[in-house]
Residue, then its C-alpha position, 0 to 999 in steps of 0.5 A: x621337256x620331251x614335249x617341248x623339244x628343246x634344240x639347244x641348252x639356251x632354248x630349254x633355258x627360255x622355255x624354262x624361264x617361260x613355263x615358271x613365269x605362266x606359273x607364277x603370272x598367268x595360272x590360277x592356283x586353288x589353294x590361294x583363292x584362284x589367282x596366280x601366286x603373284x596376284x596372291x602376294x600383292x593383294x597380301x602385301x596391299x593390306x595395311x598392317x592395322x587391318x591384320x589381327x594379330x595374337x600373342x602366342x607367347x609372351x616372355x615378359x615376367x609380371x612381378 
């Protein structure tokens, strides 16, 4: 925040609102591949429900 010196409380609002959109638009983040948090959530919200393996973990039902 030093760095940025802020003149005013509304200033450092509009900063702040600036730093967390460059964080979640614009920077590459290693741990998803690279790209930016929200490219990472709509490449994974793109992907057809039928192309997704899925597991049973648990299953509650008895066979009798």
């Amino acid at each position: 925040i030093e760095l940025w010196n802020p003149k005013s409380f509304e200033q450092l609002k509009k900063m702040v609102d600036q730093a967390v959109y460059q964080y979640n638009n614009r920077r590459p983040h290693n741990n998803i591949g690279k790209i930016s948090p929200v490219d990472f959530e709509n490449r994974f919200l793109l992907k057809s429900t039928f192309e997704q393996k899925s597991i049973t973990i648990f299953n509650n039902e008895i066979n009798v």
